[in-house]
N, C-alpha and C positions, 0 to 999 in steps of 0.2 A: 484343412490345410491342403493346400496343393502337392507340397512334396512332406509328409507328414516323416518325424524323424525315425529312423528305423536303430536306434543305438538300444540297445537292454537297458542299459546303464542310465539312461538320464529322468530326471526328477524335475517334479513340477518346482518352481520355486518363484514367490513371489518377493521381490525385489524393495517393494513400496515400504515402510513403515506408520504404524498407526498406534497414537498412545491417546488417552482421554484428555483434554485441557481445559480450562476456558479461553473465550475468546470473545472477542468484540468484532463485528463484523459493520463496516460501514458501506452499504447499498446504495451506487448514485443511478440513478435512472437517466440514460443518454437522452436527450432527445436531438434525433435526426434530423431534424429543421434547423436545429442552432449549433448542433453539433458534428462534425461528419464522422460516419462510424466506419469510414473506409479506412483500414487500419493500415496501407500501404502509403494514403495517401494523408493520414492524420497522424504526425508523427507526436504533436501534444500531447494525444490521451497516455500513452503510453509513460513517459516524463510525467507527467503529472498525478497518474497513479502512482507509481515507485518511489515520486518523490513525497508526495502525499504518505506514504507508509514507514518510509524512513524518517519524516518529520512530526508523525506521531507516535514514533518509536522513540525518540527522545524523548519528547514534551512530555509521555507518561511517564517515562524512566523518570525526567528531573521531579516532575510531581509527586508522583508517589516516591521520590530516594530510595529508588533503589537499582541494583547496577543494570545496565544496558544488557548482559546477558540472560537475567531472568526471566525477559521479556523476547519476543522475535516478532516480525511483521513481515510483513509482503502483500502484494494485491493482485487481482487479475481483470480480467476484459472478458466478457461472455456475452452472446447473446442468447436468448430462449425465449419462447413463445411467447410470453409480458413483454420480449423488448430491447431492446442494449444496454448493459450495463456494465458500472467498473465497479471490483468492491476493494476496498482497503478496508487490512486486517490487521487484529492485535494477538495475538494468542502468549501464553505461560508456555514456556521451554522445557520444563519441565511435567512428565507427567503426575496425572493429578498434584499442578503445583500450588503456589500459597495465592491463588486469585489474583496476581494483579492485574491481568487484564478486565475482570469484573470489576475491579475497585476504580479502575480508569472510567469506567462505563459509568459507574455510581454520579460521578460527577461531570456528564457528557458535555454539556455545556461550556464549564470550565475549562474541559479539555479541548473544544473546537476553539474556544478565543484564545489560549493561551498557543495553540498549536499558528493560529493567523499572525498573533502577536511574535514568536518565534521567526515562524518565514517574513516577517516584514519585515524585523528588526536588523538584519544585516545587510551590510553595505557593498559585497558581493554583486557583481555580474550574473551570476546565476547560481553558481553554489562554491562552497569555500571550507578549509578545517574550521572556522568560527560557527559555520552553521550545519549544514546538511552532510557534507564530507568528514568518513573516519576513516578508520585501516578497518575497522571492520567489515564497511563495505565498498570496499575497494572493486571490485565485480560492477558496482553498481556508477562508480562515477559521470562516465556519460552521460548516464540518463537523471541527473541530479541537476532541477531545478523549482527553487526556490518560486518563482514568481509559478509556474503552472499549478504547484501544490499550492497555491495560495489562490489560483481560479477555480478550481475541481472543487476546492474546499467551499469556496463564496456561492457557486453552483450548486454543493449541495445543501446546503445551509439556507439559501432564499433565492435560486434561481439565477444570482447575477453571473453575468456574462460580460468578458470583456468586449468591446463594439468592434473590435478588430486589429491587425496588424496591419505596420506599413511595410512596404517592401524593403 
């Protein structure tokens, strides 16, 4: 460090926490050509991850009955040497909790149609307390839309893409 700290008194202290869970981890591989990975300029991916992760945070909670806090989700944007990707995650909120994010996985399939059938089925502008919006994740509303978690999804599921917007 440049001006390294000269107090007696201070203590290393890591800030982060780490507990064991499971998790389900869903890997989309960006591609560049169809997709832009300018993340200034691509403000979809960003929506569409978040929303995508709050939309499988439900669909498992109703599937498997059980409450919306046993469960926690969220996603990110990285890129690494393989390439751009977004992952949307499931993880147990508790540590070493009772699996239900493995149990969600068990039935991966089920869970992507029912999570497609969910984002379609509201009549929502882009998201609403019927669908995607709680008080839970009130932080997140913004970025809550229904129809991009429902492209990211179709994209990783069999490549489709929507052919474009109009202005």
């Amino acid at each position: 460090s440049k001006y390294p700290c000269r107090h007696t008194n201070a203590e290393v202290v890591n800030l982060g926490f780490q507990f064991k869970t499971d998790m389900l981890v869903l890997e989309f591989s960006i591609d560049p050509a169809k997709i832009s990975t300018d993340l200034k300029e691509n403000l979809w991916l960003k929506r569409a991850s978040v929303s995508l992760s709050e939309a499988l945070h439900l669909t498992a909670g109703k599937i498997l009955d059980v409450e919306l806090s046993e469960l926690e989700a969220g996603s990110r944007i990285r890129k690494a040497q393989e390439g751009f990707f977004t992952d949307v995650y499931l993880y147990d909120s508790l540590s070493s909790g009772a699996g239900y994010s493995a149990h969600a996985a068990d039935d991966l399939p089920n869970l992507l149609h029912e999570t497609i059938r969910f984002l379609e089925g509201c009549t929502c502008k882009r998201a609403c307390f019927n669908c995607l919006k709680r008080y839970g994740n009130q932080r997140l509303h913004d970025y809550l839309d229904r129809y991009a978690a429902a492209e990211l999804l179709k994209w990783g599921m069999n490549g489709e893409i929507k052919p474009g917007y109009s202005v």
